[in-house]
N, C-alpha and C positions, 0 to 999 in steps of 0.2 A: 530581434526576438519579438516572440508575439502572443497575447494569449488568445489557447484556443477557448471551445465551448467547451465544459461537463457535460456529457452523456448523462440521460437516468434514466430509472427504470422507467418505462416496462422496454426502452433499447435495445433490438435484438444482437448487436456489437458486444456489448455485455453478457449474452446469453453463450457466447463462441466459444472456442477455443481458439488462438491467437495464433499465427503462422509465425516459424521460424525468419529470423531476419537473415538474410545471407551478404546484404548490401550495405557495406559501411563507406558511405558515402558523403557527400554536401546537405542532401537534402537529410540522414538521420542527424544531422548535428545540429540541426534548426530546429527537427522536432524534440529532440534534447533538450536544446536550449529555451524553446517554447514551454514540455513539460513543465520543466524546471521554474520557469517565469511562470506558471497557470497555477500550480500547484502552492507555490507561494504564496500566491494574490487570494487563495482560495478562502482561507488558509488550513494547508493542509500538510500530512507528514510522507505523504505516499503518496502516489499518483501511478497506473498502468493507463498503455498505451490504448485501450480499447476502451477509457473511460474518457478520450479525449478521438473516439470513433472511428477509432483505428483498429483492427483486429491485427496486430500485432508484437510481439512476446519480448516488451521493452516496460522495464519499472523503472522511477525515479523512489529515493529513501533519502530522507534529511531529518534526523534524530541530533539533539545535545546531548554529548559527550559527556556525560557524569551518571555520577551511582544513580539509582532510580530513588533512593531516600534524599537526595540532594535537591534543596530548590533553588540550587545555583542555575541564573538563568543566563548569567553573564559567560555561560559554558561555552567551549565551541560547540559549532553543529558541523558534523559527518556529514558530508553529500554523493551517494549513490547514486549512475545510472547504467545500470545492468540489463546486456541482452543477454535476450535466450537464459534466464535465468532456471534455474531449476534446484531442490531440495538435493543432496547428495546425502546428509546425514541429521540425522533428529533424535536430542535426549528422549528415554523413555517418560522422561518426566513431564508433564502437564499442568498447566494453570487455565485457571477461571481469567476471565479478564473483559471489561464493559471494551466497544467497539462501535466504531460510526464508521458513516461512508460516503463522501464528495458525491455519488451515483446514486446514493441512498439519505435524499436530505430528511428531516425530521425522526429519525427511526435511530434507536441504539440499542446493540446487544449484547450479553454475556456469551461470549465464547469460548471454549477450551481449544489451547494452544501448547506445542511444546516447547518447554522454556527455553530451549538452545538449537538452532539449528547452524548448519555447513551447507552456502550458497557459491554452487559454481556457474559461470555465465562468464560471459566479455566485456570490455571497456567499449568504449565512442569508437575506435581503434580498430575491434576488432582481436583486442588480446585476450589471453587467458585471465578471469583473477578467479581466486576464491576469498568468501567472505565470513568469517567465525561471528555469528550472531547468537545476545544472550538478552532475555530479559524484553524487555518492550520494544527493542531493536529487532529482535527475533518475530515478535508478534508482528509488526508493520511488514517484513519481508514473508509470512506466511500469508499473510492478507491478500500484499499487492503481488503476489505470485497464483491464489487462487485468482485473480481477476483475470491471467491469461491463461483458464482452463475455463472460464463463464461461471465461476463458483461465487457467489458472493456472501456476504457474513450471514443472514437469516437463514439460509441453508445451510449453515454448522451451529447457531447458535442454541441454546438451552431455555433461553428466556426472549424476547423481542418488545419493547413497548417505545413510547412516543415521550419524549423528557417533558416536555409540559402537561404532559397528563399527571406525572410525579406531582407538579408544583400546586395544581389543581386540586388535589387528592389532599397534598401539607393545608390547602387554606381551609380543607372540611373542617379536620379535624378540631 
C-alpha cells in the first residue's frame, strides 16, 4: 500500500465526471487499498477516486458505527469501497449540515442533504451490494458520490466561509 497525493482545486480531474470501472482487477485493489491508506493518514471520512487524480467512479466511506448522539469513540468503524456507486433511493427529508473537503483545504460549508439514502454499486470483486445509509453516514456517501459527477460541496452549499476567520471574528468581540 501507498499513499497517493490529494488533488485540489482549481484540478481539472475534480471538474469531470468519472468513467465507469469495468476492470476488477490487481491493479483496482492497490488503488483500494492505497485509497483507503491516503484517506486515513489524511484524516479523513470519505475519499473518491478523482480526488486522488483519477477520473474514475470508485468511493472509499469509513464512518463509527454508533447513534450520532453518542461520543463513543471506542465504536467500530464501517469501511466502504464502492464502485460504480450511484443513488437508487432518497428520503424526501433534508438536513442543514457544516461539511469540509480533502480537495477543498481551508473552506467549510452548510449543505442541505437527505437524511437517508439507498446506495447500489459493487465490491473490490466486482459483486452486487446495496447500501441503506442514514444520518451522517448518508451525508459522506452523497458528498463522495457528487465527487464522481465533478460536483463539489460550494456548488450545493447555502453558506461557504474559511474556520479561522470564525475564530478571528470570537477575538473582536
Amino acid at each position: 500500500m501507498a499513499l497517493r497525493k490529494i488533488v485540489t482545486l482549481p484540478e481539472p480531474v475534480l471538474r469531470r465526471k468519472a468513467r465507469e470501472i469495468t476492470k476488477f482487477d490487481k491493479e483496482l485493489h492497490t488503488l483500494i487499498d492505497d485509497m483507503i491508506e491516503t484517506m486515513r493518514e489524511a484524516p479523513g471520512v470519505g475519499l473518491a477516486a478523482p480526488q486522488v487524480g483519477l477520473s474514475e467512479r470508485l468511493i472509499i466511506v469509513e464512518y463509527y458505527e454508533r447513534d450520532e448522539d453518542e461520543e463513543n469513540e471506542d465504536a467500530p468503524k464501517k469501511l466502504f469501497a464502492v464502485i460504480n456507486p450511484e443513488i437508487v433511493k432518497a428520503s424526501e427529508e433534508k438536513v442543514l449540515g457544516v461539511e469540509g473537503c480533502l480537495s477543498i483545504p481551508g473552506l467549510l460549508g452548510e449543505v442541505e442533504r437527505h437524511t437517508e439514502v439507498q446506495v447500489r454499486g459493487m465490491n473490490r470483486h466486482g459483486q452486487p451490494m446495496k447500501i441503506k445509509a442514514k444520518g451522517w453516514m448518508a451525508r459522506i456517501f452523497q458528498h463522495e458520490i457528487d465527487h464522481l459527477n465533478g460536483v463539489l460541496f460550494p456548488d450545493l452549499a447555502t453558506h461557504v466561509w474559511q474556520p479561522q476567520q470564525e475564530v478571528e471574528q470570537d477575538q473582536e468581540v
